[in-house]
N, C-alpha and C positions, 0 to 999 in steps of 0.2 A: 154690578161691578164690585161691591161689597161681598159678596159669593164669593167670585171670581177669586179674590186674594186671600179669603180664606184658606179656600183648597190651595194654591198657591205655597201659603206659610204651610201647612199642615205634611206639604209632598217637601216641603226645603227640608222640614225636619226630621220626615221620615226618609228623605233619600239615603243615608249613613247608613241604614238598616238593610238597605235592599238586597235580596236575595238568600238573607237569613230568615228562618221560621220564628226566632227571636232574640231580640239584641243580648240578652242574657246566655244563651246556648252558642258555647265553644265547641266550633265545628273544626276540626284540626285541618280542613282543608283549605276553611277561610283563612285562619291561622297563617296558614305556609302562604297562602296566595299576596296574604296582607304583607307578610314578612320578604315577598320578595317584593314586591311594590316598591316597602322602603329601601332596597338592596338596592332598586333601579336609579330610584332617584339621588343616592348615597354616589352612585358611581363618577368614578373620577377618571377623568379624559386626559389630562395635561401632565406629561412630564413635567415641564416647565413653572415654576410658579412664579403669581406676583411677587414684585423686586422693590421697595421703594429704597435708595441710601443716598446719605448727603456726606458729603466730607471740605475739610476745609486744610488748604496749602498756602503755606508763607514763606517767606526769605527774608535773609537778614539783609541788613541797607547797606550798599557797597556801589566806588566809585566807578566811572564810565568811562574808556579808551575809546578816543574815534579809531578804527580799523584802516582808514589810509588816513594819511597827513595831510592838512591842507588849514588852509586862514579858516574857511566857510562849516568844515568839520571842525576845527574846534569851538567857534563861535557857537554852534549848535550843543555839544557837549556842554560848555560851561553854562548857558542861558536851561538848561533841562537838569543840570544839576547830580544827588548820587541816584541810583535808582536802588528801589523795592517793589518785590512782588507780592501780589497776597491772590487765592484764589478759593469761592465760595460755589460748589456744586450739591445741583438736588437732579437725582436721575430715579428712570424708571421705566420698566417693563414689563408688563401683559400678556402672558398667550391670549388671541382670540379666537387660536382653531387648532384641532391638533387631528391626524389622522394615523392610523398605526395597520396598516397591514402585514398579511403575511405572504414570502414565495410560494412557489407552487408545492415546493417540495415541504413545506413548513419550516423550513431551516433558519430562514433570514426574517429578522423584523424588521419593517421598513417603517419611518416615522418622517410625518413632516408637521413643520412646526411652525404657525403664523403669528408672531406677535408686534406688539404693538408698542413704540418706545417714547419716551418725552424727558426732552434735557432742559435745565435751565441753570444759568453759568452770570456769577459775576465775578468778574476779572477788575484788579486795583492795581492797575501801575502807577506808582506813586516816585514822582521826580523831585528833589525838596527844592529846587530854587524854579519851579511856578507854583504862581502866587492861587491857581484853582486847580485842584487833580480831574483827571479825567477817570469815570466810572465807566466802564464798558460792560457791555449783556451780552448774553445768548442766551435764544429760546428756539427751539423746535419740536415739531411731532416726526414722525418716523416709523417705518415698519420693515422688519424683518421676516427670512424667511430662512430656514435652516429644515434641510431634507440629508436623513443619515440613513443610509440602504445597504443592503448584502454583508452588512457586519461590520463592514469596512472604512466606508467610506462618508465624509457628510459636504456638501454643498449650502456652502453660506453667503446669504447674501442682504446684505441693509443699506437702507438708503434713509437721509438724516437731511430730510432739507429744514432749514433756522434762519433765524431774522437777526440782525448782530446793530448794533449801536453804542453810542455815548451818549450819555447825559447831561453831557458836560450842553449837547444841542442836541435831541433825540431827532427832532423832526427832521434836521439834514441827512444827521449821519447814518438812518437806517440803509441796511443792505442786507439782502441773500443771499444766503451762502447753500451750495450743497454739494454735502458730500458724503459718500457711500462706500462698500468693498465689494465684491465679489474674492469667495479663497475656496480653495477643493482641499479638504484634510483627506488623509490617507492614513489609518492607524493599521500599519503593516504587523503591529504586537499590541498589547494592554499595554507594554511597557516602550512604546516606541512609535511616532505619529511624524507623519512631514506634511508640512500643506505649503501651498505656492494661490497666488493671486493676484488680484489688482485694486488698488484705493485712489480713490481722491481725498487730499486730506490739507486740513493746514493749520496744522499742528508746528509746523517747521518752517510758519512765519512768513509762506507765500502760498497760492495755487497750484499747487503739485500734482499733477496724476503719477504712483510712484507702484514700480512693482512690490509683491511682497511673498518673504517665503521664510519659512519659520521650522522648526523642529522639536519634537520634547522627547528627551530621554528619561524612563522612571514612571513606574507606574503612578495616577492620580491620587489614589486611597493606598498609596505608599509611603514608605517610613521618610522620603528623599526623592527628588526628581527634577529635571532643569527644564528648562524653557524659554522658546527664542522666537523672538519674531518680528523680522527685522520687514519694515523700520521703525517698530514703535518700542518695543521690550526685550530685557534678557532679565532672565529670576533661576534662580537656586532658591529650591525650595524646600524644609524641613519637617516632618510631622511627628514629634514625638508622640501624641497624643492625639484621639480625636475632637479636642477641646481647644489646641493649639496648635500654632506654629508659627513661624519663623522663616524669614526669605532676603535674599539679596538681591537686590536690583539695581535696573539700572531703567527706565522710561524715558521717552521723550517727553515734554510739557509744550504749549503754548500755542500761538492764535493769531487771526489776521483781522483787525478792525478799520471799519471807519472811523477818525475821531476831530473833532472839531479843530482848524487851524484857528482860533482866538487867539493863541500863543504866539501866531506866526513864526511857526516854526520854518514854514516855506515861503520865503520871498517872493510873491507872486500874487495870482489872481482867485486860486483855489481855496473855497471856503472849507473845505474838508480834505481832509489826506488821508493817508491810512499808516495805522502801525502793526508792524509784523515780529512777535519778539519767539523765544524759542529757547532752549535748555535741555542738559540731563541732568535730572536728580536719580543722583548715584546713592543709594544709602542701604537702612536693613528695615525691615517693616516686621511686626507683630501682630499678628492675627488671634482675636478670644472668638470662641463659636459657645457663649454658656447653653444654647439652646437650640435648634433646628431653626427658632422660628427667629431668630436676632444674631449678629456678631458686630465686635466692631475690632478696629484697629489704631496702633498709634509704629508712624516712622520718622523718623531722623535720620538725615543725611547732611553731603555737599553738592548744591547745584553747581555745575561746570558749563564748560563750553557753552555761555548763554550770548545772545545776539540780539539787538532792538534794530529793525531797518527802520524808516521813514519816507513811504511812498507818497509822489505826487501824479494826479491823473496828467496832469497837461506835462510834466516831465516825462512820464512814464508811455506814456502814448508816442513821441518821439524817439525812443529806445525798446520797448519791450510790447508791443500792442497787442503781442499772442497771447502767448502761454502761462508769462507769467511777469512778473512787477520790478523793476530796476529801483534803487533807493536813491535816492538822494543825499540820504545821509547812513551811515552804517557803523554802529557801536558795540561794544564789547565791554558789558558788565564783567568787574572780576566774579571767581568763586565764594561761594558764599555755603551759610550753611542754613539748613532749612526743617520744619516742622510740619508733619502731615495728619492728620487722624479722620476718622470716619465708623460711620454707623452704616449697616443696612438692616433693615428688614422682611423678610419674606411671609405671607400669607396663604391662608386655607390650604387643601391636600392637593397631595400629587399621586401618581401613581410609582409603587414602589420600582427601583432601577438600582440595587443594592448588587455590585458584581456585573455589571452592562458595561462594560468598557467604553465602548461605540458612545454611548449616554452620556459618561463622564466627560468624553471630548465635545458632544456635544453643551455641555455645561459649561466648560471651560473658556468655548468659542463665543458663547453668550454672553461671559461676564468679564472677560480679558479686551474684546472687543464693543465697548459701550456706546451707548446712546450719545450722538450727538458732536462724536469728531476730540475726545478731549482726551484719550486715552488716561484713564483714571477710573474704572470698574469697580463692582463691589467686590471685588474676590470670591473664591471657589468655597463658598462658605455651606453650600450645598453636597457638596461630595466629601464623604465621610470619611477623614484621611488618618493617616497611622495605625489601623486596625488591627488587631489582631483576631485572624479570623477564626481559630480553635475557642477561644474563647467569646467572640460575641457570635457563634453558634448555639452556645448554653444559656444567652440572654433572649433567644429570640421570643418573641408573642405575637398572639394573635391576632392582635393590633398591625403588626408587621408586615402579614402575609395575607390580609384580607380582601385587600384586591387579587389574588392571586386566585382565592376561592371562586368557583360558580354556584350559588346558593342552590341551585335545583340540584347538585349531587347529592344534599342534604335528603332527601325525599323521595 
């Protein structure tokens, strides 16, 4: 046995050597062989790269109109007080498979793209005349699938199912929520894209399955370009630089919880109700890109048209038992104005997509469209905007185009 592991130890340490006459003698075949080896293992599969960003949204405190008159609406108004909103997100997404063929003719790249999403959201509506706030979550996993073929076109599709509660009583108020899109993009130019689809989402304060269909005019790694996509965004957007930019928007915001009736907000027998509140924050946003591998952002705006419902199951079920949630009570925060910022981060390589058009709307469709229902993405901090292309032709290196290389032409 003592033998045995000798030979053992003596073949582990000569295995490195095998098939050389001597570990000292530079055989230039081993050389290349060695060298593509590590070419292999170097190779990068994923357009797509890891994504982690957090960003944090607030509002200023401002007073509450009931939306119809009545004794019961305004009792509810005054015992709830002014409202504010504040909101804390950490997202994130993973390729876990990418495949890239080509047609027959070689003309078209065909790519599909499986990754893998995780949201987590806390939400602070804050009422000043009760006497404990409710903290509401969201947590889900999620995965997406996004196939762009014949040049033209991509087919997106994610699904986000998440667990939502208060703290105020976690163990009642948890619920399931899920919600996903299906959208066909069509980029008929570089500078001109329409897609049309379908989501479930509720963002807008109740259970909505709601069409959707959007448009961009303007190239993405252009000086300027707009984008719409209703019902979540409209943006004008700037790139003087590929370091910066600048955008005008307009987003939907907000969310459908369970939360604790302790308050007794609903006269009744229902220990938990649910709040559906919702908003545009209309403002201008600034984006820094100092790096490939980092950006972040800060915006300012006015939240408008914003609405708090107050759903009860056992009301709700006598009026609305389908599709979707009848309130009980229904308010209307004034306009207010509001502060946004965020970080993301992006890791390890990708493969180069520098002038891919089809890619950049793919890029776009993955970061506009985020994890988790909350419309609030890291931005297109990946596609390299405002270029000039005469000139970062004179920048390029070989760093740049090394996926592009087949190492055996070397040889």
């Amino acid at each position: 046995m003592h033998l045995f592991r000798k030979y053992f130890f003596l073949i582990a340490v000569l295995a490195p050597f095998a098939g050389t006459a001597s570990p000292f003698v530079h055989d230039s075949i081993v050389i290349a062989n060695s060298f593509s080896s590590k070419a292999k293992q170097r190779e990068v599969r994923n357009y797509i790269r890891p994504c982690v960003y957090v960003n944090y949204f607030t509002t200023g405190e401002r007073i509450i109109r009931p939306v119809k008159p009545g004794i019961n609406q305004v009792a509810i108004t005054n015992v709830l007080g002014k409202y504010k909103f504040s909101e804390g997100n950490l997202g994130f997404y993973c390729p876990l498979y990418t495949h890239t063929h080509f047609s027959s003719d070689s003309t078209d790249v065909n790519t599909f793209h499986l990754l893998m999403t995780f949201n987590g959201l806390n939400d602070r509506p804050q009422f000043s005349n009760l006497p404990k706030q409710h903290q509401l979550y969201k947590m889900g996993l999620g995965i997406r699938g996004i196939y762009a073929f014949r040049s033209q076109f991509i087919l997106f599709a994610d699904l986000s199912p998440y667990v939502t509660g208060d703290k105020y009583d976690t163990h009642l108020t948890q619920q399931y929520h899920l919600a996903g899109s299906v959208v066909f993009n069509w980029m008929v130019s570089p500078a001109f894209s329409m897609r049309a689809g379908i989501t479930r989402t509720f963002i807008w304060g109740n259970r909505w399955i709601l069409p959707m269909a959007g448009i961009r005019v303007g190239r993405l790694d252009g000086k300027c370009y707009f984008s719409m996509q209703f019902p979540r965004y409209t943006s004008l957007t700037f790139q003087p630089s590929p370091k910066f930019s600048f955008s005008l928007y307009s987003r939907a915001y907000g969310g459908l919880y369970n939360i604790s009736n302790a308050d007794s907000l609903y006269i009744g027998r229902d220990s938990v109700i649910q709040l559906g509140q919702t908003g545009l924050a209309n403002g201008i946003r600034f984006d820094f890109r100092p790096s490939p591998n980092f950006s972040f952002f800060v915006s300012t705006g006015y939240a408008v048209r914003n609405h708090i419902w107050l759903y009860s199951w056992s009301f709700n079920d006598q009026l609305h038992p389908i599709n979707s949630f009848g309130p009980f009570y229904n308010g209307n925060p004034a306009p207010t104005g509001f502060v946004q910022l965020g970080m993301t981060w992006r890791f390890g390589k990708a493969k180069k997509s520098a002038g891919n058009y089809l890619m950049y709307d793919v890029f776009q469709m993955n970061n506009d469209m985020d994890p988790g229902d909350n419309n609030n993405g890291p931005g297109n901090g990946n596609i390299p905007g405002g270029y000039d292309k005469k000139k970062e032709m004179n920048k390029v290196q070989y760093k740049d185009v090394i996926d592009l290389v087949d190492d055996t032409d070397l040889y």
